[in-house]
C-alpha positions in Angstrom: -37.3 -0.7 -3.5 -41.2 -0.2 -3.6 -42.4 1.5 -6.4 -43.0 5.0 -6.6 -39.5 5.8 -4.8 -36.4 6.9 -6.0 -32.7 5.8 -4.7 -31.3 8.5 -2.8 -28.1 9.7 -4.8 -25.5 9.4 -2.7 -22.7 12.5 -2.3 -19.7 12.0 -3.5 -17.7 12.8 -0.7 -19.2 13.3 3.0 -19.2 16.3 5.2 -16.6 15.4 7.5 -14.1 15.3 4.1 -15.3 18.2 2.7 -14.5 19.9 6.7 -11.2 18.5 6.8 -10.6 19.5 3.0 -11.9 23.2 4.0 -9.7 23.5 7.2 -6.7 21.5 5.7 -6.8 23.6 2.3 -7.5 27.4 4.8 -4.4 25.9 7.2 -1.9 24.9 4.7 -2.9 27.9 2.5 -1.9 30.4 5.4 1.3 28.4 6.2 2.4 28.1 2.3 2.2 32.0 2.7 3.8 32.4 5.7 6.5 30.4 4.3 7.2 32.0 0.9 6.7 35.4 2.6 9.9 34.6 5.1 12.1 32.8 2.3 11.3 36.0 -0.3 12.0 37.8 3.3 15.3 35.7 4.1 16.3 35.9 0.2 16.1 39.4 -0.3 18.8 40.1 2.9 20.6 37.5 2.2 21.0 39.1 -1.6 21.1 42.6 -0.2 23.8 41.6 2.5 25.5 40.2 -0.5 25.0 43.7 -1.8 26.8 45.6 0.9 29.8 43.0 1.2 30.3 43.7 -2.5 30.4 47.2 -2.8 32.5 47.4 1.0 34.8 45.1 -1.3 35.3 47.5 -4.4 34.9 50.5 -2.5 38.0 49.1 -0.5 39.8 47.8 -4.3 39.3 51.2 -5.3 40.6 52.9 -2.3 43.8 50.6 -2.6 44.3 51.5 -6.4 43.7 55.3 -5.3 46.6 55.0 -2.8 48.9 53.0 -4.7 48.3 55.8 -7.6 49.7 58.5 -5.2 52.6 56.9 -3.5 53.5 56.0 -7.8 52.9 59.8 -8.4 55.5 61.2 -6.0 57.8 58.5 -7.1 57.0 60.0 -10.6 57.3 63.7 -9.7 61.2 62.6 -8.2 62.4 62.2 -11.8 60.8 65.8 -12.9 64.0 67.8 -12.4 66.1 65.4 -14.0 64.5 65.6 -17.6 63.8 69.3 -17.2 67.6 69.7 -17.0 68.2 67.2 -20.2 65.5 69.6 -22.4 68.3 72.5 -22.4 70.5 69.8 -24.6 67.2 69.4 -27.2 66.8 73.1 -27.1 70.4 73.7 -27.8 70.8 71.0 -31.0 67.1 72.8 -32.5 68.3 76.0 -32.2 71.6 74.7 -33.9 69.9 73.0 -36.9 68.3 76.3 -37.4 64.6 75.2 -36.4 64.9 72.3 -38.4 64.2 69.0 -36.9 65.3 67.0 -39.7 68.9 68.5 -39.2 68.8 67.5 -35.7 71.5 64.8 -34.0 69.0 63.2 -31.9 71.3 60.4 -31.4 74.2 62.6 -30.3 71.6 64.4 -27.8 70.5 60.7 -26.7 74.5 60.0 -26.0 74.8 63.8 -23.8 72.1 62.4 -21.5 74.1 59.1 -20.9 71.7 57.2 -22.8 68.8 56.5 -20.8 66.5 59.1 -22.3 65.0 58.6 -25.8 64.3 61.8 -27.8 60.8 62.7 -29.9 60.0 65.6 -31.8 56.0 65.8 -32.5 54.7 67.9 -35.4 51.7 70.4 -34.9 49.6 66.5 -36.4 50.5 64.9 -33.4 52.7 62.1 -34.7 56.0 61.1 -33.9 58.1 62.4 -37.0 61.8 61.8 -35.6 62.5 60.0 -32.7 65.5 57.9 -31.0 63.2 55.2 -30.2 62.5 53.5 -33.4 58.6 51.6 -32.3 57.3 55.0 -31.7 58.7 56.3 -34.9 55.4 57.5 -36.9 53.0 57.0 -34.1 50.0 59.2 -34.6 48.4 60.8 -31.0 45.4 62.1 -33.1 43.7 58.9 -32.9 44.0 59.5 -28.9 41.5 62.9 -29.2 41.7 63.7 -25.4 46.0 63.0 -25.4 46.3 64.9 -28.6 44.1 68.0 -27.7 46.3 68.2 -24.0 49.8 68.0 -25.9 48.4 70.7 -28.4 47.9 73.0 -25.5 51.8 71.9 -24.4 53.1 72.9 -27.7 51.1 76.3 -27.9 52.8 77.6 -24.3 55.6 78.3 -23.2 56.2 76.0 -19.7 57.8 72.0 -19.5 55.4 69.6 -18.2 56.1 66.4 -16.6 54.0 63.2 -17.2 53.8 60.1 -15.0 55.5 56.2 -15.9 52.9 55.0 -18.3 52.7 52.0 -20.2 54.0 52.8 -24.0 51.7 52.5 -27.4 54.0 50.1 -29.5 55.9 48.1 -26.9 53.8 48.0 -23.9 56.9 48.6 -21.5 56.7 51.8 -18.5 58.5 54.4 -19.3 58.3 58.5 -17.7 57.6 61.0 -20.0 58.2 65.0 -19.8 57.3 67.3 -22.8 58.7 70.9 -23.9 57.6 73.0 -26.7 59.8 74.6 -29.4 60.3 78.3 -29.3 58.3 79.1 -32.1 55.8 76.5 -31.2 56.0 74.3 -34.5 56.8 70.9 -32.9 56.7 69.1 -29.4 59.8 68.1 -27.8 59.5 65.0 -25.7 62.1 62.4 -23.5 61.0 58.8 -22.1 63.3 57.7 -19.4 63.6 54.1 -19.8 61.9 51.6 -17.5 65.1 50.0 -16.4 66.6 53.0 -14.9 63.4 53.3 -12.0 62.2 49.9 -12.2 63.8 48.9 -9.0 62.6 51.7 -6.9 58.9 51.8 -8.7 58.3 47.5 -7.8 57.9 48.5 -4.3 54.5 49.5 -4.8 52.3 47.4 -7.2 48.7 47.2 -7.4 48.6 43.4 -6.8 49.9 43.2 -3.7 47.4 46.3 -2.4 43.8 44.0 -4.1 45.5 40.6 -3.4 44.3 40.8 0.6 41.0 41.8 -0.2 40.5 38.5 -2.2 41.7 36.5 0.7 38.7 38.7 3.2 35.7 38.6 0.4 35.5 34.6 -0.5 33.1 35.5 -3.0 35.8 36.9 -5.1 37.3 34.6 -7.4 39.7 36.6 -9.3 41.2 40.5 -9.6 42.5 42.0 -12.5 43.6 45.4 -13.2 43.9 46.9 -16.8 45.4 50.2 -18.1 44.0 52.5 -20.3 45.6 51.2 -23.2 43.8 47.4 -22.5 46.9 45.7 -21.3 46.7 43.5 -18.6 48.8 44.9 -15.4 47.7 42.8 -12.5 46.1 39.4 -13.1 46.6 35.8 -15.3 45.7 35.7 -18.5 42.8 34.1 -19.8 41.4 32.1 -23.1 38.5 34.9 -23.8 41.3 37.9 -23.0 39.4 39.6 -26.1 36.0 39.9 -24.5 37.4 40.9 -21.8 39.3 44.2 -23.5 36.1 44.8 -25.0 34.5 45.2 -22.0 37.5 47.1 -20.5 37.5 49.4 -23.3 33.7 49.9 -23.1 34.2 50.7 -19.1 36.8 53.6 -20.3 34.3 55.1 -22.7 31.5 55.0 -19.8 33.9 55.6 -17.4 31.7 54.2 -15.4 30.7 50.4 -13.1 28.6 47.8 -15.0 28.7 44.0 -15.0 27.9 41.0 -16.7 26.4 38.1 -15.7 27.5 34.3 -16.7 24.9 31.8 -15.2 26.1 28.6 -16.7 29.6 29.2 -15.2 27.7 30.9 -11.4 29.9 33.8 -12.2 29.5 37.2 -11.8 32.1 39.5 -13.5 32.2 43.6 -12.5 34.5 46.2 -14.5 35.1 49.0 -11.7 36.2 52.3 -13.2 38.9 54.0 -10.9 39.3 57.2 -12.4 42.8 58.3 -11.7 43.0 61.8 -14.2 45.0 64.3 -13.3 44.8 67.7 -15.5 48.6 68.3 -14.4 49.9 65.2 -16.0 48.9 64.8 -20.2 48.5 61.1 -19.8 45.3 59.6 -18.5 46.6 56.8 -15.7 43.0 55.3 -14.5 42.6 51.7 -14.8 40.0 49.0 -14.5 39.2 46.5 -11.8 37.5 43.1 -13.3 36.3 41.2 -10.4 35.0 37.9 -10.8 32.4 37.0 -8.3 31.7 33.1 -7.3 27.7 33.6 -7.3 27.3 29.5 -6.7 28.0 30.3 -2.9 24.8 32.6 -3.2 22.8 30.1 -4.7 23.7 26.9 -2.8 22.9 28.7 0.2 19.1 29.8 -1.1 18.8 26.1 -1.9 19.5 25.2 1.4 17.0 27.7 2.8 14.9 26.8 0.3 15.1 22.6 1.8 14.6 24.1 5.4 11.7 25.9 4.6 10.2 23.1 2.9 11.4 20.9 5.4 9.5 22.7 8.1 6.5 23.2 6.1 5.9 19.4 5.4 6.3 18.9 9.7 3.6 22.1 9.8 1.0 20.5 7.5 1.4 17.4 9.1 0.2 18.5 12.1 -2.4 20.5 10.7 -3.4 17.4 9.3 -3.6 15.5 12.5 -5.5 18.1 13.9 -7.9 18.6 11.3 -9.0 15.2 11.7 -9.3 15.0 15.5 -11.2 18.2 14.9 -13.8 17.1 12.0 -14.5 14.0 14.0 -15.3 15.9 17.2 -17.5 18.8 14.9 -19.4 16.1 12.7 -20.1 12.8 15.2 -23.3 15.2 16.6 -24.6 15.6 12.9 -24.2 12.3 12.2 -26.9 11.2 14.8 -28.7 13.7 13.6 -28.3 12.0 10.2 -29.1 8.5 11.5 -32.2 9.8 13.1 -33.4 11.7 10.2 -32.9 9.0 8.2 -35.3 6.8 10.0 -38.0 9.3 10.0 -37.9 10.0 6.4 -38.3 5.5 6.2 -42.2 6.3 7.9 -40.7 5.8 11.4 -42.5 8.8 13.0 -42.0 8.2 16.3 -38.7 7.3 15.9 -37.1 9.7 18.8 -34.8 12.8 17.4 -31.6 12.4 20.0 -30.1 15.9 20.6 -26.1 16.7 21.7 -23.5 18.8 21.5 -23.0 22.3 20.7 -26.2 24.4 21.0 -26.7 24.7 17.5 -26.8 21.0 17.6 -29.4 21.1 20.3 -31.4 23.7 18.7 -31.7 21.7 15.4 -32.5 18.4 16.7 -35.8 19.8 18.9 -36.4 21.5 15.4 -36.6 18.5 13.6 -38.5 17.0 16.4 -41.3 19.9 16.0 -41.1 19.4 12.5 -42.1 15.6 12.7 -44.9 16.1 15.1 -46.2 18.2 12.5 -45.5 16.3 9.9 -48.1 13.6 12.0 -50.4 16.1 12.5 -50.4 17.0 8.8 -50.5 13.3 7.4 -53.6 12.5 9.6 -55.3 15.4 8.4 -54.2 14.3 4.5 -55.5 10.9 5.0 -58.8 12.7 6.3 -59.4 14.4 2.9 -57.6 12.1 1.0 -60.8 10.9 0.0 -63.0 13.8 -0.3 -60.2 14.6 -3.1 -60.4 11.8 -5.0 -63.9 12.4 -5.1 -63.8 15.8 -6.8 -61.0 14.1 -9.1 -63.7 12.2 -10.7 -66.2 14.5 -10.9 -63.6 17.1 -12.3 -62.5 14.5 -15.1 -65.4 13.2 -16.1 -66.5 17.1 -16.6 -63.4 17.7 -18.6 -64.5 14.7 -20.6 -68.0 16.3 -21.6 -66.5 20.0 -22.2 -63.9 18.5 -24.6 -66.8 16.3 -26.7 -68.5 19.5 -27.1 -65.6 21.6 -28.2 -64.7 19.1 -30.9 -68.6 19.1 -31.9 -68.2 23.1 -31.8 -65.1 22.7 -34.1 -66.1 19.9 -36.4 -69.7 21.9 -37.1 -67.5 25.3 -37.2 -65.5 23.9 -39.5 -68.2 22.5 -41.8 -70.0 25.4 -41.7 -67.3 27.5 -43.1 -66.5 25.1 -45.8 -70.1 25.4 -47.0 -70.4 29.0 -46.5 -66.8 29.4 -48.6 -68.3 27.3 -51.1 -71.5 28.6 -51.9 -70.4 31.9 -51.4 -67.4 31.5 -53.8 -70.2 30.0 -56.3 -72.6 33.0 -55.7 -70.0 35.2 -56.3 -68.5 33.5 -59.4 -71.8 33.1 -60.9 -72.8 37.0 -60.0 -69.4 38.4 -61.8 -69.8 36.1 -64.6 -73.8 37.8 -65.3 -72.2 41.1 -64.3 -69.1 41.0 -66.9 -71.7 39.8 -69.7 -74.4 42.4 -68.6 -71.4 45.1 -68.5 -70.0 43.9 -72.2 -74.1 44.5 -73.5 -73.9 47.8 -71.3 -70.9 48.8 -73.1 -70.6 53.2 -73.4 -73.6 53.6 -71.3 -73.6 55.9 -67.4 -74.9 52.3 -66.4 -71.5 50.2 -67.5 -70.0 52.5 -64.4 -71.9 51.5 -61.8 -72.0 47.8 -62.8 -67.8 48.3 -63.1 -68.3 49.3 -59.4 -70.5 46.4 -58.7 -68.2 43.7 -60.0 -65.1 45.3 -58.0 -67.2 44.5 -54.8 -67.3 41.1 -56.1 -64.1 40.7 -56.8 -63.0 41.8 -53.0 -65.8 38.9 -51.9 -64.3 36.4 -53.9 -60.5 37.7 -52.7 -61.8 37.6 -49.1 -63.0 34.1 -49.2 -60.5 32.9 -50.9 -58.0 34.6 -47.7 -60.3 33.3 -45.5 -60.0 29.3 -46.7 -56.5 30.1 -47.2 -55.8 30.5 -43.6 -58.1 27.9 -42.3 -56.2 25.4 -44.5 -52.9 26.8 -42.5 -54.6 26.7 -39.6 -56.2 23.7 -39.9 -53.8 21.4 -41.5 -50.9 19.2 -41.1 -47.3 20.9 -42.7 -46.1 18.5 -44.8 -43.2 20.3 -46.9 -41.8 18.7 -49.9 -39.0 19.5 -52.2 -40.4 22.0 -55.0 -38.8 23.3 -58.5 -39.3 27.2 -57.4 -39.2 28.5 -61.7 -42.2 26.6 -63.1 -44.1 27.5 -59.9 -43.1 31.6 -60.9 -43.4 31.2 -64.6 -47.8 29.6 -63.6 -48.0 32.6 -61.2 -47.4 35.1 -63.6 -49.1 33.5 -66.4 -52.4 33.3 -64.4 -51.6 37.5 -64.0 -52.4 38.2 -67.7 -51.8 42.2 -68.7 -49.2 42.6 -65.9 -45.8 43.8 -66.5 -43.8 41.1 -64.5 -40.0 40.5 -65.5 -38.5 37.5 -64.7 -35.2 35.4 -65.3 -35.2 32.3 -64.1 -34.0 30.5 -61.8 -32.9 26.6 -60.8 -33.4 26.8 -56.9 -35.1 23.7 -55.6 -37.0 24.7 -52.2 -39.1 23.4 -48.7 -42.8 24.1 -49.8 -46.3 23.1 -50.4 -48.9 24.4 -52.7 -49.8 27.3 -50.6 -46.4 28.8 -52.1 -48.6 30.1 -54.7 -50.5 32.2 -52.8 -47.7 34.1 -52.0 -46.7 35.4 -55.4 -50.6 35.7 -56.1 -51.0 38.0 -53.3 -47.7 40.1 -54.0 -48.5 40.5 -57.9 -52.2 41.5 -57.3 -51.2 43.9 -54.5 -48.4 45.5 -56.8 -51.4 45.9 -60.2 -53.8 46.9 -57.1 -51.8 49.9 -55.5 -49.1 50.7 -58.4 -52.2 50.4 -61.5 -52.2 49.1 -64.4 -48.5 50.5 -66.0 -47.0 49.4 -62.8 -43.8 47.4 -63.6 -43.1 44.0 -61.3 -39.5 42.3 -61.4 -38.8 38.8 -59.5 -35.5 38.3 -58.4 -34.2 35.0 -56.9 -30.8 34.7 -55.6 -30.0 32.0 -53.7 -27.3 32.6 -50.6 -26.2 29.4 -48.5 -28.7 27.5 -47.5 -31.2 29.9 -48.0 -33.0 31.1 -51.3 -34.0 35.5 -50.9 -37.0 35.8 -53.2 -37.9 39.6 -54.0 -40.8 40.5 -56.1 -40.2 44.7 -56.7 -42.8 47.2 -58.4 -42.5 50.8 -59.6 -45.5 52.0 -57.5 -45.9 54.6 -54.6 -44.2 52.5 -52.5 -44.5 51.7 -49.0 -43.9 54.7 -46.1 -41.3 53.5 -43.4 -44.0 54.5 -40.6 -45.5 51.6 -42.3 -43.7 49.3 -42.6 -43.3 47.4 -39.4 -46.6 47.0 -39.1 -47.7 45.9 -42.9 -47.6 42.1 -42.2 -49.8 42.0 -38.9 -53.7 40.4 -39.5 -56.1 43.3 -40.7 -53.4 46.1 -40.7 -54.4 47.9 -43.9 -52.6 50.6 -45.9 -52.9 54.4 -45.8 -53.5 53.9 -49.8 -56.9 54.6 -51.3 -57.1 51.0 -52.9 -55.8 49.6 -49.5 -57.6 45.7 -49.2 -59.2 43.7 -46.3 -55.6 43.0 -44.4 -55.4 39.6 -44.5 -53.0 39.3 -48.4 -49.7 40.7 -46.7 -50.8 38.6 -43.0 -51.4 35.2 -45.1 -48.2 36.1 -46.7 -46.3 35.9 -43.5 -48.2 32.8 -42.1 -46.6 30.8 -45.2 -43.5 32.3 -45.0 -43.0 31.0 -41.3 -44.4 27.9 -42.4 -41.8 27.2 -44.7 -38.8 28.3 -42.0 -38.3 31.7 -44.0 -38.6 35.2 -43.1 -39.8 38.4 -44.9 -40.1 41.9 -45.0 -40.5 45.3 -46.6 -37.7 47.1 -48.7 -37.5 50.0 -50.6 -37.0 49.4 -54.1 -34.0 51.8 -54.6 -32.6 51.9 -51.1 -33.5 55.4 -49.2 -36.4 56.3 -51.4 -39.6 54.7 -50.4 -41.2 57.1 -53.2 -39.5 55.0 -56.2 -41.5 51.7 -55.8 -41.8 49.2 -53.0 -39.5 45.8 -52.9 -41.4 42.1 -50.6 -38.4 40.0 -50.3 -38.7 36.7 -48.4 -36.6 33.2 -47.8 -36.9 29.4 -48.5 -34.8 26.9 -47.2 -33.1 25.6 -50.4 -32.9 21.7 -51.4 -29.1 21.3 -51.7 -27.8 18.4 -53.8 -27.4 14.7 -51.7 -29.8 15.9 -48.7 -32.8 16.1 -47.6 -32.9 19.7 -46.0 
């Protein structure tokens, strides 16, 4: 490689990958889209079809119950007559034991209806308190509010009211039930026929046999079972977690409603159908409840099988895509790339290398592009080479001009340079030697008009010996190299205020180690003379130094007139002066902030008691602070 040149990074991948990339990443984009689109589309009626077979399913289980219920009510009502006539025999014996029950023969009343009818007598509490059928004996229907409050309003009136076969409290076994009230309405007479005198004719119709065909037409059912309103079991096997399942049963009586409950380890499905079978003729409440237990790993074998089709048929479609993308990158790109090669030799000097052109028209259009763009690039290189030397000529004369304005600018700066230190130096001796004659002449002058105006006089040279001391102060910052060395920040203070006899200065100490140089003196020198200058001689200064991290917050506060906020942003700028009548030359507060930056520190103007500018002014600044084991 000749010098001068650089290697041409290469790109990491070429166009022709990054076009098949692009069309392969838009294509298979569009047809992973299409895809879950028509699987969410396919799942959803799949689940909703699921849906409709379900509820077809328990609308038809509930249809069945409902029409089993009312060929078992007209049974029921057959058997109406035949207790109403065996009431006149329980009448007769209460009226006999002079409205006392306990005086009864129920047993003897039991016999007179051949046996097959036990007797109760309820109290106004609604328990059983004498009874031929010794389970029921003390069975308490208060606990059943809706049963109790219908055999209340039985008691109260005056008719007898028949009640369908229903599944008994203590035993569990059917029995039909028909109530009559005493004649001065103090107890409830009831008979239960027993379940062996109907049973044969009441097995002709049975729940099971009306649900059993619709398990056989939904195969998504994998078990019925029909429950009473007492919790027990009437159509159905038993099973291990029988007490969940009342639970549930009982909960779907209280709702009196449909809810379900999924089990997704097991791919089950279970649904508690309320059939609500209440009839306000009848005291006894005969509706039941249907748990179906759907199979729901049907359902889901079947989405996974979509689920491999789809992706089946989208590996095939991306394939092909593939394919195609390449054929089609070759075909776009081969153009470019002799557009490339040419290119390529041009930019290697070979200008009349030829610029072939082909394919599309954009093609065509860019090739005699770059072919213009070459002829001028001749044209323009002859022309170069023409003035190439005209240039270097001027190149010379500009340098060696350079050359002479920079000699004389360092002459200008070396003599400027001596010329201020001389004039600082002689001036500072005039001065010194000028206030020394005028504090001796004012001393002789002592009581007389004449001491005032020499007062005056010496002032002036005090501000001359101030300025030129600001003056050498900042052509030393200006001027010199920062070199920053570790400083003990409390004898540096302590010399400061000792070289500021008759001012009030308070100070406690402090053990801060800073970044500084001996400039750092000027700093307190400038803020104690401008505190005596504007706040007088009774003017009280306190230095506070707290140190905060890696920085050190220095504040050096007075009890003067303070410092207006309209001032303040301004009061550190190069010959900004004070509204004050003692206001200086401008350059204490700027030289201030020149070593303040120098040192890596910031400052600024506070009030001394926050909010009240009037109550003395407060200079607080930073220093970078020499921590233990560093350097800074």
């Amino acid at each position: 490689m000749t010098a001068g040149k650089q290697a041409r990074p290469s790109p990491a991948l070429s166009l022709e990958v990054y076009l098949l990339l692009a069309m392969l990443l838009t294509m298979g984009t569009v047809i992973c889209l299409i895809s879950v689109v028509d699987f969410r589309g396919i799942t959803q009626e799949l689940k909703e079809n699921a849906g409709e077979f379900q509820d077809q399913t328990e609308s038809g289980v509930v249809l069945s119950v409902t029409l089993v219920d009312a060929g078992l009510k007209l049974f029921d009502d057959t058997l109406n007559q035949r207790m109403k006539t065996g009431f006149d025999l329980v009448l007769a014996e209460y009226e006999r034991a002079g409205g006392d029950p306990a005086a009864m023969d129920l047993s003897r009343v039991k016999g007179e209806l051949g046996g097959e009818m036990d007797v109760y007598v309820i109290n106004a509490r609604g328990v059983v308190e004498y009874t031929t059928y010794p389970p029921d004996l003390g069975l308490d229907f208060s606990k059943i509010p809706y049963f109790y409050d219908r055999i209340t309003e039985i008691r109260l009136g005056d008719a007898f009211v028949a009640d369908r076969v229903v599944s008994t409290i203590s035993t569990g076994e059917l029995r039909k039930y028909a109530y009559m009230p005493s004649p001065d309405h103090r107890y409830l007479f009831e008979i239960g026929l027993a379940e062996s005198k109907f049973r044969e004719y009441r097995t002709a119709l049975n729940y099971g046999d009306a649900v059993r065909e619709l398990v056989n037409l939904d195969p998504g059912i994998q078990e019925i079972r029909i429950f009473n309103c007492l919790g027990t079991r009437i159509v159905g096997e038993a099973h291990p977690d029988d007490d969940y399942s009342l639970a549930m049963v009982q909960r779907a009586y209280r709702e009196r409603g449909t809810f379900e409950v999924e089990n997704a380890t097991a791919g089950e499905l279970t649904r508690y159908v309320f059939v609500d079978l209440m009839d306000i003729d009848y005291p006894s409440d005969p509706s039941l409840v249907v748990e179906l237990t759907y199979n729901t790993r049907a359902t889901e074998a079947k989405l996974v099988e979509i689920f491999g089709q789809h992706m089946s048929a989208l590996f095939i479609a991306i394939l092909c895509i593939g394919c195609f993308s390449v054929l089609a990158t070759h075909h776009l790109t081969r153009p470019l790339h002799t557009l490339v090669e040419d290119v390529d030799a041009v930019a290697r000097v070979n200008l009349d290398h030829p610029i072939r052109v082909g394919g599309a028209e954009e093609f065509v259009l860019l090739g005699e592009s770059i072919s213009a763009m070459v002829a001028s690039l001749k044209e323009t290189l002859r022309k170069l080479r023409e003035s190439e030397g005209e240039i270097v000529r001027h190149s010379h004369a500009l340098e060696e001009l350079v050359r002479e304005r920079t000699a004389d600018l360092a002459e200008s700066n070396r003599l400027t340079t001596l010329y201020l230190d001389i004039i600082g130096h002689d001036i500072n001796n005039a001065n010194n030697t000028a206030s020394l004659y005028a504090e001796m002449l004012e001393a002789d002058l002592a009581g007389e008009p004449e001491a005032e105006l020499l007062r005056k006089a010496r002032m002036g040279l005090t501000k001359s010996i101030e300025i030129v001391r600001n003056v050498n102060t900042i052509q030393y910052i200006q001027g010199g190299a920062r070199s920053l060395r570790p400083i003990d920040l409390d004898p540096l203070i302590r010399r400061e205020i000792e070289r500021s006899p008759g001012s009030r200065i308070t100070y406690s100490g402090t053990t801060a180690v800073i970044f500084a140089d001996d400039l750092l003196s000027e700093v307190f020198a400038n803020l104690f003379g401008n505190a005596v200058k504007f706040g007088g001689p009774e003017v009280e200064i306190t230095v506070r130094v707290e140190e905060h991290g890696e920085d050190v917050l220095v504040s050096v506060e007075d009890t003067g007139p303070g410092i207006p906020d309209a001032v303040k942003p301004q009061l550190f700028e190069r010959l900004h002066r004070g509204t004050h009548g003692m206001a200086g030359t401008g350059l204490g507060l700027y030289i201030c902030r020149m070593l303040v930056s120098r040192y890596d520190g910031a400052i600024r103007a506070d009030d001394r008691v926050p909010g009240s500018p009037e109550l003395g002014a407060a200079i607080r600044f930073t220093l970078r602070q020499v921590k233990s084991g560093g350097d800074g």
